[in-house]
PDB file of N, H, CA, C and O in Angstrom:
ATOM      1  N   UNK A   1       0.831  -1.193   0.000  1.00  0.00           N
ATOM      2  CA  UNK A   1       0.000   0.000   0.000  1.00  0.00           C
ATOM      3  C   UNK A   1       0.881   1.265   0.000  1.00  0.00           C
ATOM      4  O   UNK A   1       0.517   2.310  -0.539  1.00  0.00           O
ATOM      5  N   UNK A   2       2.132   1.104   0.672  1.00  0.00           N
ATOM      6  H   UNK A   2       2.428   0.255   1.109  1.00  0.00           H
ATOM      7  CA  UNK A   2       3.021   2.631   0.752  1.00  0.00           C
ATOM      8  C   UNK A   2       3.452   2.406  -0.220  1.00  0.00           C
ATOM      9  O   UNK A   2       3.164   3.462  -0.783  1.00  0.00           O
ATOM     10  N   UNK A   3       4.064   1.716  -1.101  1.00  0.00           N
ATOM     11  H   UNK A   3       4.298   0.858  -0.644  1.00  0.00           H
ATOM     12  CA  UNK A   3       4.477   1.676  -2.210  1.00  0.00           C
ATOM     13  C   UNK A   3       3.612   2.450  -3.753  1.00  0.00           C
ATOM     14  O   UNK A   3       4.052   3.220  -4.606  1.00  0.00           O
ATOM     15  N   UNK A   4       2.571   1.964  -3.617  1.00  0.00           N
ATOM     16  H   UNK A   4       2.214   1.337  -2.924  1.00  0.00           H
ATOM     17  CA  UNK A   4       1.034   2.772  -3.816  1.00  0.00           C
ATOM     18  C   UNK A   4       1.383   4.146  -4.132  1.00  0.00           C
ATOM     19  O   UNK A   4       1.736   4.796  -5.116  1.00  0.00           O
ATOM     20  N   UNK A   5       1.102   4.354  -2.688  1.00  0.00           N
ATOM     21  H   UNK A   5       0.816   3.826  -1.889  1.00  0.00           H
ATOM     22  CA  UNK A   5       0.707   5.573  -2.745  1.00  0.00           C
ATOM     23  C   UNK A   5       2.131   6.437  -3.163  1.00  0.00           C
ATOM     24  O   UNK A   5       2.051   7.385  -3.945  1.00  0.00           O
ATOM     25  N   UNK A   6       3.299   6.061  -2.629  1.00  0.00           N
ATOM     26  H   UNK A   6       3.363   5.292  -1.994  1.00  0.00           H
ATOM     27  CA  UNK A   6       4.308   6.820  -2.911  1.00  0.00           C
ATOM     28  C   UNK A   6       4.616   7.089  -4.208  1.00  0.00           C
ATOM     29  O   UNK A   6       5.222   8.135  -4.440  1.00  0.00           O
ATOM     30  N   UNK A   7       4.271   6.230  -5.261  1.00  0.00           N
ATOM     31  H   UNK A   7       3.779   5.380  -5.073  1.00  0.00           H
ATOM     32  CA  UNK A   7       3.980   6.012  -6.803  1.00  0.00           C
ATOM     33  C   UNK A   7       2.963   6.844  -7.226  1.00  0.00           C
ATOM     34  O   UNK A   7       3.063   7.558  -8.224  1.00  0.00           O
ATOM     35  N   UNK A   8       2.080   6.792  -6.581  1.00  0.00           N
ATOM     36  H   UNK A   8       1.999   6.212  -5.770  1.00  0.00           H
ATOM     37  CA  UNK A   8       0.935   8.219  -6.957  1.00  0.00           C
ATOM     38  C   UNK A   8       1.570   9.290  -6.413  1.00  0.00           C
ATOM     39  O   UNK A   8       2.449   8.917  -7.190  1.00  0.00           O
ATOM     40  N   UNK A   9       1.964  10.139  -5.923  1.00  0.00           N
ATOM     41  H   UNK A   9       1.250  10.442  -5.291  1.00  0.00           H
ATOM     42  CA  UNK A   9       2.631  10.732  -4.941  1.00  0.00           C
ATOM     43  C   UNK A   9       3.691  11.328  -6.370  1.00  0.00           C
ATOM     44  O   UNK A   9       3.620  12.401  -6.970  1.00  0.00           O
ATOM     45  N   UNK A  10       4.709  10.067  -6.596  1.00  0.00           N
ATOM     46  H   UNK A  10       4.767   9.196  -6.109  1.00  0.00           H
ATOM     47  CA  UNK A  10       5.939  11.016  -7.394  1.00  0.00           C
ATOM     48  C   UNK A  10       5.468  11.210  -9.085  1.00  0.00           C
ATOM     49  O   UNK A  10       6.046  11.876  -9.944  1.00  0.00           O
ATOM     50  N   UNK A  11       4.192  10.365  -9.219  1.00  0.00           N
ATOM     51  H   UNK A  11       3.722   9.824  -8.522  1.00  0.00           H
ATOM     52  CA  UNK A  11       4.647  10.574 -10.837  1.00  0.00           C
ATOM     53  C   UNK A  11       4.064  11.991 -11.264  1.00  0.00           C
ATOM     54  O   UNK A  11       4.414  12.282 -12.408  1.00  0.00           O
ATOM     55  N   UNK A  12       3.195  13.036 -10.590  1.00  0.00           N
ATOM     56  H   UNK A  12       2.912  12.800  -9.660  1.00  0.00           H
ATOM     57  CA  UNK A  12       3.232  14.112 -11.131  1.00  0.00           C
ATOM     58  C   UNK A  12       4.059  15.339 -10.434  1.00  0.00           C
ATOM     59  O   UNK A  12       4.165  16.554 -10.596  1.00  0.00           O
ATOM     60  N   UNK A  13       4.463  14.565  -9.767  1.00  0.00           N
ATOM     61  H   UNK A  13       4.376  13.578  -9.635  1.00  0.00           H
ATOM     62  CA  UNK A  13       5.934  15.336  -9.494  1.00  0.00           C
ATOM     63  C   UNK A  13       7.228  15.198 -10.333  1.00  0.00           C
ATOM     64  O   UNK A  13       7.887  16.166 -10.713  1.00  0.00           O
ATOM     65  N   UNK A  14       7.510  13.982 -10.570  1.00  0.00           N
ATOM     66  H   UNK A  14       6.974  13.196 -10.261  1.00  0.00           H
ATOM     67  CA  UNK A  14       8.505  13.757 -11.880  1.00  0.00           C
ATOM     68  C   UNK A  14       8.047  14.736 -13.249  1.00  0.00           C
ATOM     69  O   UNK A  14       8.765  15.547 -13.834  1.00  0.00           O
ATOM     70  N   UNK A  15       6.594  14.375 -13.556  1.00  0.00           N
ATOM     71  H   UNK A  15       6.010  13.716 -13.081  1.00  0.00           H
ATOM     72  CA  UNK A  15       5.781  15.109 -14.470  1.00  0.00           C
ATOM     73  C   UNK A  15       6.481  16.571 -14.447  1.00  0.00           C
ATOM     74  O   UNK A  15       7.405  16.800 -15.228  1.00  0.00           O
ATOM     75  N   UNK A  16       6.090  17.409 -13.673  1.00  0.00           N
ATOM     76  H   UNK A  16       5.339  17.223 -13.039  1.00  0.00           H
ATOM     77  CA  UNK A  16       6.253  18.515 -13.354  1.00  0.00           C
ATOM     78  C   UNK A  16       8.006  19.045 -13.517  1.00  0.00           C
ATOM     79  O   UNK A  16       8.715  19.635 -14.332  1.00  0.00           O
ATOM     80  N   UNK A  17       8.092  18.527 -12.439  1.00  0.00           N
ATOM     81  H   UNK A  17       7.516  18.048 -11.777  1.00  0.00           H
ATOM     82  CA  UNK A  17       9.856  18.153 -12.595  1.00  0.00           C
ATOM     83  C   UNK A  17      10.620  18.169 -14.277  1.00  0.00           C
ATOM     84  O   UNK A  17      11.525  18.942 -14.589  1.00  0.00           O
ATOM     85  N   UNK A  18      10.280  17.597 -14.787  1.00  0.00           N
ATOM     86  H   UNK A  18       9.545  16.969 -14.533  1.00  0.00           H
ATOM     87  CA  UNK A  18      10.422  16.853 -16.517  1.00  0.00           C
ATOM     88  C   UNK A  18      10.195  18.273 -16.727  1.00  0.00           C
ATOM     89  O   UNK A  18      11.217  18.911 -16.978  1.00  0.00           O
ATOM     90  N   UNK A  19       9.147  18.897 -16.687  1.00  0.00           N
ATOM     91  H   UNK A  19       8.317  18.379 -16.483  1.00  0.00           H
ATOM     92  CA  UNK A  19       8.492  20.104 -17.574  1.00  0.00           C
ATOM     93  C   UNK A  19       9.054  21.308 -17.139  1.00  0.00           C
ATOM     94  O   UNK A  19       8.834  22.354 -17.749  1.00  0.00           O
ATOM     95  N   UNK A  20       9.993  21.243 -15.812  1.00  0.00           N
ATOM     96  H   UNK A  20      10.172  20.393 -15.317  1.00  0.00           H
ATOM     97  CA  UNK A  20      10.041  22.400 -15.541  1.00  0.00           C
ATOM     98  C   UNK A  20      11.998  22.528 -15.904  1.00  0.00           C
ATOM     99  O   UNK A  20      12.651  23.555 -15.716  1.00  0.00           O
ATOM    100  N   UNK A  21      12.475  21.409 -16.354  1.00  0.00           N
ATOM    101  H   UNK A  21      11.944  20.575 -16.506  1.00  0.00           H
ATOM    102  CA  UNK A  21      13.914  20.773 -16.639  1.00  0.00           C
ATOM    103  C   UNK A  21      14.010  21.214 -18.001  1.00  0.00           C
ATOM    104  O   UNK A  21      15.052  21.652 -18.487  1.00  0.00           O
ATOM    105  N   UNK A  22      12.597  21.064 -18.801  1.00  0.00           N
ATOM    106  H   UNK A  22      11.750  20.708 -18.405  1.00  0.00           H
ATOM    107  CA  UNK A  22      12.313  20.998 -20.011  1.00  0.00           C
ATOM    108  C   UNK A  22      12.293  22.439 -20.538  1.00  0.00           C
ATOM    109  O   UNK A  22      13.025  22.845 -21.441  1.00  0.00           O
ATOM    110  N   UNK A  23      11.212  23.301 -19.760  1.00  0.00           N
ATOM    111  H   UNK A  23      10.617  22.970 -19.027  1.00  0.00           H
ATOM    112  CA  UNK A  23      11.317  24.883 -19.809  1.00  0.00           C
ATOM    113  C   UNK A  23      13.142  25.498 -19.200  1.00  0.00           C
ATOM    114  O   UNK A  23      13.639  26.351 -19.936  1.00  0.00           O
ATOM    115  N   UNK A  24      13.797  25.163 -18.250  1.00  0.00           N
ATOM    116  H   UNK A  24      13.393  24.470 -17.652  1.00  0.00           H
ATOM    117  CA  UNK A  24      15.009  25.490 -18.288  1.00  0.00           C
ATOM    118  C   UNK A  24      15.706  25.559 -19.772  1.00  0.00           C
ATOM    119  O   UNK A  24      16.224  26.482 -20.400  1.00  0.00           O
ATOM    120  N   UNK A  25      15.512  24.330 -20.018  1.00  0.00           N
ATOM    121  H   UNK A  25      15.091  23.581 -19.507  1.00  0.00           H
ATOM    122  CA  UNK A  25      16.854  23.984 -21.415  1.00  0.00           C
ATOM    123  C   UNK A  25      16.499  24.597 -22.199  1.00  0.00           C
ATOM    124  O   UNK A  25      17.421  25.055 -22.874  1.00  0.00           O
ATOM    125  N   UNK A  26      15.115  25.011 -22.640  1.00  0.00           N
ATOM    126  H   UNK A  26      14.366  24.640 -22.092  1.00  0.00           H
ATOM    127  CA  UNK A  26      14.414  26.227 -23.524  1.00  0.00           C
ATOM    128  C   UNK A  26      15.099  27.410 -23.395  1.00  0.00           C
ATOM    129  O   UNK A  26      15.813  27.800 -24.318  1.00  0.00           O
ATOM    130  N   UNK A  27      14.973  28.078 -22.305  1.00  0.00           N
ATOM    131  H   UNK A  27      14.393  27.761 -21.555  1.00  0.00           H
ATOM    132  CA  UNK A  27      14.895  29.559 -21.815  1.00  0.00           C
ATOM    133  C   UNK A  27      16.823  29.824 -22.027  1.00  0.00           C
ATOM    134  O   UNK A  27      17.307  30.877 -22.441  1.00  0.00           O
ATOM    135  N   UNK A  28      17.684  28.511 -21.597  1.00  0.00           N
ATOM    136  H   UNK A  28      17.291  27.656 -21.260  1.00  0.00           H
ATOM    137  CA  UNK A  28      18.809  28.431 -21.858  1.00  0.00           C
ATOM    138  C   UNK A  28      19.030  28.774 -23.479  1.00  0.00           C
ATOM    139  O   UNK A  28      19.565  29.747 -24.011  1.00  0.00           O
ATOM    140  N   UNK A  29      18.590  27.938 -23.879  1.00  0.00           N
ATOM    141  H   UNK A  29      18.156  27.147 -23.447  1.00  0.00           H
ATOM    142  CA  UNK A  29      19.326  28.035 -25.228  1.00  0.00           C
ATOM    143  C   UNK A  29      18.484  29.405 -25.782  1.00  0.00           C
ATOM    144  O   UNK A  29      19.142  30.138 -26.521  1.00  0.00           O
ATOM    145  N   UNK A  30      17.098  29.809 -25.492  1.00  0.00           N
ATOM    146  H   UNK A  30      16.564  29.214 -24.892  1.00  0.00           H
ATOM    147  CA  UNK A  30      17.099  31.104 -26.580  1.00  0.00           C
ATOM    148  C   UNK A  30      18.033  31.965 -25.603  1.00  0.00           C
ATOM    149  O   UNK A  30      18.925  32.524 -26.242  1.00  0.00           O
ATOM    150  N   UNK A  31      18.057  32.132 -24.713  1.00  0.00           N
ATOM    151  H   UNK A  31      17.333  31.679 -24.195  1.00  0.00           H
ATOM    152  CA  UNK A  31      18.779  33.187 -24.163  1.00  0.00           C
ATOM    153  C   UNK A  31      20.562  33.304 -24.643  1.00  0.00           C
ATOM    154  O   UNK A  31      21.055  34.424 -24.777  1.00  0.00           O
ATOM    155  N   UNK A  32      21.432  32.004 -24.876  1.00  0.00           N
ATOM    156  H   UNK A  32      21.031  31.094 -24.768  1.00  0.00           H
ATOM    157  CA  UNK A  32      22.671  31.943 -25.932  1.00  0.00           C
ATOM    158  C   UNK A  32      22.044  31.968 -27.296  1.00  0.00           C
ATOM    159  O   UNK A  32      22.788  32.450 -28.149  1.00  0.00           O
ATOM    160  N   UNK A  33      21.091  31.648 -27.641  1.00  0.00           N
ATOM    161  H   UNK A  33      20.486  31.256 -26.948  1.00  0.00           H
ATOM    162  CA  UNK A  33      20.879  32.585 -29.371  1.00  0.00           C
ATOM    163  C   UNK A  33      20.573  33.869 -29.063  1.00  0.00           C
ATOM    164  O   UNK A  33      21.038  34.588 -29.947  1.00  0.00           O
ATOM    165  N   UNK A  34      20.037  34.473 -28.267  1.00  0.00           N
ATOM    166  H   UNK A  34      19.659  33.889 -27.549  1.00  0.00           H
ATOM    167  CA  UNK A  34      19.740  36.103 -28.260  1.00  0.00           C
ATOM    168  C   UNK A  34      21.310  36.559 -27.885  1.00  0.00           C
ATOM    169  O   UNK A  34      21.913  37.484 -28.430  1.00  0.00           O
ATOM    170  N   UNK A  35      21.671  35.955 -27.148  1.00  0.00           N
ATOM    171  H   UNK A  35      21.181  35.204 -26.705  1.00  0.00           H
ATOM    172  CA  UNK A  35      23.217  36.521 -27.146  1.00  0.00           C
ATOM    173  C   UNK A  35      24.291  36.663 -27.933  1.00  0.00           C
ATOM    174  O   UNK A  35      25.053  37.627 -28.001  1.00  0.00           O
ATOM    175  N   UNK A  36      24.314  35.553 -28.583  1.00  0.00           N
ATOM    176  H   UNK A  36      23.695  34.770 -28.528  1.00  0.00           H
ATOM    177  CA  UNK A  36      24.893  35.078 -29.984  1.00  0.00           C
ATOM    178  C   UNK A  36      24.657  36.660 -30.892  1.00  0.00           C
ATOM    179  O   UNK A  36      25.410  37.602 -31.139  1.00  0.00           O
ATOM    180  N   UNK A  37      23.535  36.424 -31.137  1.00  0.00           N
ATOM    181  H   UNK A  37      22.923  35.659 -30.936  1.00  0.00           H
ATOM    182  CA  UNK A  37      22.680  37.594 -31.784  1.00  0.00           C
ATOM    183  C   UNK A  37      23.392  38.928 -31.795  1.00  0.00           C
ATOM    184  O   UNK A  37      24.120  39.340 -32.699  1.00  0.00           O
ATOM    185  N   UNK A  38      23.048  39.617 -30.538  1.00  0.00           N
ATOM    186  H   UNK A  38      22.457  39.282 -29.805  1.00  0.00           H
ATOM    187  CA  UNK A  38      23.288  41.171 -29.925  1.00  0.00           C
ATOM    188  C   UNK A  38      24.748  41.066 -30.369  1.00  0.00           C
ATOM    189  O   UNK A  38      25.147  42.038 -31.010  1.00  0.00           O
ATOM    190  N   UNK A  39      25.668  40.030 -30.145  1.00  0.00           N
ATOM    191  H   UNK A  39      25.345  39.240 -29.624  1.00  0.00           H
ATOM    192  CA  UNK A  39      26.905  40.088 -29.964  1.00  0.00           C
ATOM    193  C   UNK A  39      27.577  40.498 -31.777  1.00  0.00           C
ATOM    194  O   UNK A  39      28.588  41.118 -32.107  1.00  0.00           O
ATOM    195  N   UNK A  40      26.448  39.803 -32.661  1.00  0.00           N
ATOM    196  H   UNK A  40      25.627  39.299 -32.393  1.00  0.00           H
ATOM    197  CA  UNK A  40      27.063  39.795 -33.869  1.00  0.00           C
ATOM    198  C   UNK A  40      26.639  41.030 -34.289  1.00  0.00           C
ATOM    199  O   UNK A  40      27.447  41.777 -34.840  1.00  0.00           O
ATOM    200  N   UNK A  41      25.440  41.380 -34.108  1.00  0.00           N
ATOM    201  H   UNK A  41      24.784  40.772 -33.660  1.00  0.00           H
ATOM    202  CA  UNK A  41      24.625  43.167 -34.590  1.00  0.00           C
ATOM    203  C   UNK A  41      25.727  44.336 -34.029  1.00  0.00           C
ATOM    204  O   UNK A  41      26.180  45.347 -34.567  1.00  0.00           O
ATOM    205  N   UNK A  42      25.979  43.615 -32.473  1.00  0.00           N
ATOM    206  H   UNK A  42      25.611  42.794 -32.036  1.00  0.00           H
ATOM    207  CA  UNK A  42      27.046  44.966 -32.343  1.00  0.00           C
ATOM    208  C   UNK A  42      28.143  45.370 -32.876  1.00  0.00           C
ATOM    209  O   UNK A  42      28.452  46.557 -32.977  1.00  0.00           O
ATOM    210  N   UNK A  43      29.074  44.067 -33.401  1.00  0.00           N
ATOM    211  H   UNK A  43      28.823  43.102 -33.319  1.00  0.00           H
ATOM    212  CA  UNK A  43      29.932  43.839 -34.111  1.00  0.00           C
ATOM    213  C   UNK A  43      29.715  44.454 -35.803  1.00  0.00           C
ATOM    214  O   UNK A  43      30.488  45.050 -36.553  1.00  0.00           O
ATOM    215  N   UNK A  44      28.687  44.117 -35.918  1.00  0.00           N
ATOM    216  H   UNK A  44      28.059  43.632 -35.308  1.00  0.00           H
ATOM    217  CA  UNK A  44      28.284  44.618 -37.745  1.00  0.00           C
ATOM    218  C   UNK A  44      28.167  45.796 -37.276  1.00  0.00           C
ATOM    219  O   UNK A  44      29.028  46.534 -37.755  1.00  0.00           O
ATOM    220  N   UNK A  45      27.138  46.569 -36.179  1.00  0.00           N
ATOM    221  H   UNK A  45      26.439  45.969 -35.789  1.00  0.00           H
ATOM    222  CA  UNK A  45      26.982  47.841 -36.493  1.00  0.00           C
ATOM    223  C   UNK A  45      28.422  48.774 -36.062  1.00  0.00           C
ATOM    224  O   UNK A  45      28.642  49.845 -36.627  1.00  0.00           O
ATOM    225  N   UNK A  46      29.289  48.260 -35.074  1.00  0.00           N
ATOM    226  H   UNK A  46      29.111  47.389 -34.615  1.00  0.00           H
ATOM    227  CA  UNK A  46      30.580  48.760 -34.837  1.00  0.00           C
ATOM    228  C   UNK A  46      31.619  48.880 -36.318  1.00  0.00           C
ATOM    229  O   UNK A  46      32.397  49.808 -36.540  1.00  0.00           O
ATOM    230  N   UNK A  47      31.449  48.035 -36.951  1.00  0.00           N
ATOM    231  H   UNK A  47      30.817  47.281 -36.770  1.00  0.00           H
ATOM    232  CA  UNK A  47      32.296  47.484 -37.708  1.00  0.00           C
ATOM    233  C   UNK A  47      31.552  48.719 -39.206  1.00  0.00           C
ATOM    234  O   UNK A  47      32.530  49.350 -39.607  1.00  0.00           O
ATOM    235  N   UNK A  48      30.535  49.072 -39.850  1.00  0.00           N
ATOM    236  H   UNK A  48      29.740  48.560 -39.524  1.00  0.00           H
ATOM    237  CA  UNK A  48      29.713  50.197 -40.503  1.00  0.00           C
ATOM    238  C   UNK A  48      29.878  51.639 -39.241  1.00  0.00           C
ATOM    239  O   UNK A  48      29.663  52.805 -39.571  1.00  0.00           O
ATOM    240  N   UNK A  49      30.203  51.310 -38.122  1.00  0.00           N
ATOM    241  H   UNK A  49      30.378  50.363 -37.854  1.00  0.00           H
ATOM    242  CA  UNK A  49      30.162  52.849 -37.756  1.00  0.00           C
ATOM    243  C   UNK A  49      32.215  53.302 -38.031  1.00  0.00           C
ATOM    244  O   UNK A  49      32.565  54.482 -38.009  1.00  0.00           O
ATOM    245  N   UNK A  50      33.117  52.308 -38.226  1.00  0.00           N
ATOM    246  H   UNK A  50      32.833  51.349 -38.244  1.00  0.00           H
ATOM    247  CA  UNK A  50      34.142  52.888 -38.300  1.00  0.00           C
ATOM    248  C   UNK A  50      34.431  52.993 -39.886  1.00  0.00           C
ATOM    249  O   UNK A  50      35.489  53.400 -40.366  1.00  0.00           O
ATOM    250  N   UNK A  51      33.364  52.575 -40.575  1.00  0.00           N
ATOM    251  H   UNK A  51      32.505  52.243 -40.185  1.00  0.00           H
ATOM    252  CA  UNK A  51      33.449  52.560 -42.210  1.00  0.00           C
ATOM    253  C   UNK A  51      32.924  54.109 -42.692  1.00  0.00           C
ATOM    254  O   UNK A  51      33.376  54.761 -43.633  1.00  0.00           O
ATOM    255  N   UNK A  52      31.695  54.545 -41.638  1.00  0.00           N
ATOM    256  H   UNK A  52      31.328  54.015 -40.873  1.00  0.00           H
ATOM    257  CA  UNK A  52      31.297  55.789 -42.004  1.00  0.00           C
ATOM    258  C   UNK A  52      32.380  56.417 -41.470  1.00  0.00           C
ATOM    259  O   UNK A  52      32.629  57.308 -42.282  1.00  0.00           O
ATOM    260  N   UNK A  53      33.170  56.478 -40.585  1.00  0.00           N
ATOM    261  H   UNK A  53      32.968  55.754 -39.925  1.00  0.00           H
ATOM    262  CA  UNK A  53      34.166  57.388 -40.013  1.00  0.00           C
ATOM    263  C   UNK A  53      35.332  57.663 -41.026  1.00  0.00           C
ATOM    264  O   UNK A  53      35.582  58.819 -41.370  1.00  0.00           O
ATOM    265  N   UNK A  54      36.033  56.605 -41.495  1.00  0.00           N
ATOM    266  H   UNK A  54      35.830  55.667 -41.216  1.00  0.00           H
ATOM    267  CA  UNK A  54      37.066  56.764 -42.470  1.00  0.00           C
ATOM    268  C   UNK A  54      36.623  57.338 -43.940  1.00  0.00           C
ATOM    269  O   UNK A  54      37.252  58.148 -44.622  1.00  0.00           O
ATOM    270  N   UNK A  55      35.476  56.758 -44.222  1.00  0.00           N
ATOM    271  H   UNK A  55      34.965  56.101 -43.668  1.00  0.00           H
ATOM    272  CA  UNK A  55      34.702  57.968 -45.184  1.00  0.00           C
ATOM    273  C   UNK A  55      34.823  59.498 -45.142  1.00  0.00           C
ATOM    274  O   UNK A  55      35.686  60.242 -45.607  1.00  0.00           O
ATOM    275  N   UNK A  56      33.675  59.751 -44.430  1.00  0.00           N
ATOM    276  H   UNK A  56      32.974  59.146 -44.052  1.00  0.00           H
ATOM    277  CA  UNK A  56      33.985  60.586 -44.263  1.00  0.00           C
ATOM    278  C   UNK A  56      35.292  61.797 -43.656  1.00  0.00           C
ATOM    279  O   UNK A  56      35.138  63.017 -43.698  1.00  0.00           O
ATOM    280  N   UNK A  57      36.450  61.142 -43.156  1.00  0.00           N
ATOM    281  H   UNK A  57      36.575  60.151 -43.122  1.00  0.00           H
ATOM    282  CA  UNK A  57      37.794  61.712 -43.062  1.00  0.00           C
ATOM    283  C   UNK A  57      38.390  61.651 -44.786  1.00  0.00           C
ATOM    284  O   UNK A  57      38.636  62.734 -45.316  1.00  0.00           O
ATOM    285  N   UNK A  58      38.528  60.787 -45.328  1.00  0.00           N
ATOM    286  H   UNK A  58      38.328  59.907 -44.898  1.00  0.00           H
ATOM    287  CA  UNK A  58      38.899  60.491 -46.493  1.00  0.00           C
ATOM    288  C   UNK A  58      38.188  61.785 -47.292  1.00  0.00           C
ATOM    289  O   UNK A  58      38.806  62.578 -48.002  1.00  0.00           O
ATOM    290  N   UNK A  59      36.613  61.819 -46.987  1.00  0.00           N
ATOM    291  H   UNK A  59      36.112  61.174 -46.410  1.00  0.00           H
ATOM    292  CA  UNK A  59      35.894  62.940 -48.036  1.00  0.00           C
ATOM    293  C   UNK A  59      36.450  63.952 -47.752  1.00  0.00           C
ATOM    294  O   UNK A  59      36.726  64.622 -48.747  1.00  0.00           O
ATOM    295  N   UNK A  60      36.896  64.588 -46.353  1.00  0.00           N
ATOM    296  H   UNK A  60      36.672  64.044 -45.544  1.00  0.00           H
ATOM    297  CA  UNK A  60      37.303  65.650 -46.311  1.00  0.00           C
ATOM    298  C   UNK A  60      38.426  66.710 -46.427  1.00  0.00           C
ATOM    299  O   UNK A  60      38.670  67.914 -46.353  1.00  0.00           O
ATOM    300  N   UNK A  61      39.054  65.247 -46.703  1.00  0.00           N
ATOM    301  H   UNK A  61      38.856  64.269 -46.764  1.00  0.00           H
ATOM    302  CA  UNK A  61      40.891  65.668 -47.219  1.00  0.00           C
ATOM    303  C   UNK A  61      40.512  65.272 -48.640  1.00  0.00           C
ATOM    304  O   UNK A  61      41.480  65.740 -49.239  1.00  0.00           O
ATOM    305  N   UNK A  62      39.692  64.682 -49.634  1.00  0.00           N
ATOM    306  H   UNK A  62      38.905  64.302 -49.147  1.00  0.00           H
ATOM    307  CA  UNK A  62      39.253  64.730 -51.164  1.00  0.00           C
ATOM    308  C   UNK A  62      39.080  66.419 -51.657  1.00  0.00           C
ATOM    309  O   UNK A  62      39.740  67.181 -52.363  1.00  0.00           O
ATOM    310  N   UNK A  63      37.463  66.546 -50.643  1.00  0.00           N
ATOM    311  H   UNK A  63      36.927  65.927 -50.069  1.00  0.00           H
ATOM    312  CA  UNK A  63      37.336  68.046 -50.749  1.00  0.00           C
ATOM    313  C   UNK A  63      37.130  68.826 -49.937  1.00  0.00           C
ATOM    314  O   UNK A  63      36.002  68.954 -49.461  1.00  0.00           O
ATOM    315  N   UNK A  64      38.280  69.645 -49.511  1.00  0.00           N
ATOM    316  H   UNK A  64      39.196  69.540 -49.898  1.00  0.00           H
ATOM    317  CA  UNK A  64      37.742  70.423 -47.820  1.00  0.00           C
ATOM    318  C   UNK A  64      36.717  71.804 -48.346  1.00  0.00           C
ATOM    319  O   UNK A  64      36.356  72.029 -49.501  1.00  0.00           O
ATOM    320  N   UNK A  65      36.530  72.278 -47.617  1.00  0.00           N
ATOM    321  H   UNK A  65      36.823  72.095 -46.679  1.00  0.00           H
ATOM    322  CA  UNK A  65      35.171  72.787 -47.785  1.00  0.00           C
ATOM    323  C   UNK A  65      36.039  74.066 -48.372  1.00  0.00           C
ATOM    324  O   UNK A  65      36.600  74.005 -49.465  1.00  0.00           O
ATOM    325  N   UNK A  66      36.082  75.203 -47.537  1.00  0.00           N
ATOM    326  H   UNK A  66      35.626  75.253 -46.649  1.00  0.00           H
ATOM    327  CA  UNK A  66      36.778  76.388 -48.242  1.00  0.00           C
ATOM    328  C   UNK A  66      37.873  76.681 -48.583  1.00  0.00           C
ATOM    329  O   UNK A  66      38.933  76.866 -47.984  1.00  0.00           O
ATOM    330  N   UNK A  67      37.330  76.745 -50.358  1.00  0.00           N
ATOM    331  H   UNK A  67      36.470  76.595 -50.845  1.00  0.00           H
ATOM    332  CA  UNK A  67      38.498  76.804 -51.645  1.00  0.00           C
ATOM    333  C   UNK A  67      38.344  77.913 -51.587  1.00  0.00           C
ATOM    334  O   UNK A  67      37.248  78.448 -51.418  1.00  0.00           O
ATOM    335  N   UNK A  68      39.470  78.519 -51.720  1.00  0.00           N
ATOM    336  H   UNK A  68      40.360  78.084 -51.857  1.00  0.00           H
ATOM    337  CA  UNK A  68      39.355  79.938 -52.028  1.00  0.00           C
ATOM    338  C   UNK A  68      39.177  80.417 -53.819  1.00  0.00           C
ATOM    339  O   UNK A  68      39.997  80.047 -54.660  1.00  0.00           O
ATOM    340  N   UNK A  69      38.197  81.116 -54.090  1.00  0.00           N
ATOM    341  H   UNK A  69      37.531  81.416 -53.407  1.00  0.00           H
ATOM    342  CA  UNK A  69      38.103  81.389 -55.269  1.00  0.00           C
ATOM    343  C   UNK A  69      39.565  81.711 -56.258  1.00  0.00           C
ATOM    344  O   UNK A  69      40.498  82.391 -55.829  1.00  0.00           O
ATOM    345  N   UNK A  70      39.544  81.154 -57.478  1.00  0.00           N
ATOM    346  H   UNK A  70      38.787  80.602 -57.826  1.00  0.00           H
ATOM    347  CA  UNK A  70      40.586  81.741 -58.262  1.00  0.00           C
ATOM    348  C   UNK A  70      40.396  82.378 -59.700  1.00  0.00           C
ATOM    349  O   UNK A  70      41.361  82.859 -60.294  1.00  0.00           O
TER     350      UNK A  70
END
C-alpha cells in the first residue's frame, strides 16, 4: 500500500519536474541565441560605424570645404 501511494505521490511530481527541466533547457538556449545575436549586430553595427568614419575623413581631405576662389 506505501508503495502505492508513494507512486501516486511522485509521478506528477517527476511530471512537473520533466516540464520544468524541459522549460530550463528552452529559456537556456534562446537566451545563448539572443546573445549570440546582440553580440554579432554589435559587431556589424561597430564594424559600418568605423566605415562611415574613415569615409567621411577620407571625403574631407578629397574636398575640404573652403576653396578659395581663383
Amino acid at each position: 500500500m506505501f508503495e502505492l501511494l508513494l507512486i501516486i505521490y511522485l509521478l506528477p511530481v517527476l511530471i512537473i519536474g520533466m516540464l520544468l527541466l524541459k522549460l530550463v533547457f528552452w529559456l537556456l538556449r534562446f537566451a545563448i541565441r539572443l546573445a549570440v545575436w546582440l553580440i554579432k549586430k554589435t559587431f556589424i553595427l561597430i564594424w559600418k560605424l568605423i566605415i562611415l568614419v574613415f569615409a567621411i575623413i577620407i571625403g574631407r581631405e578629397i574636398m575640404p570645404r573652403n576653396q578659395p576662389d581663383k
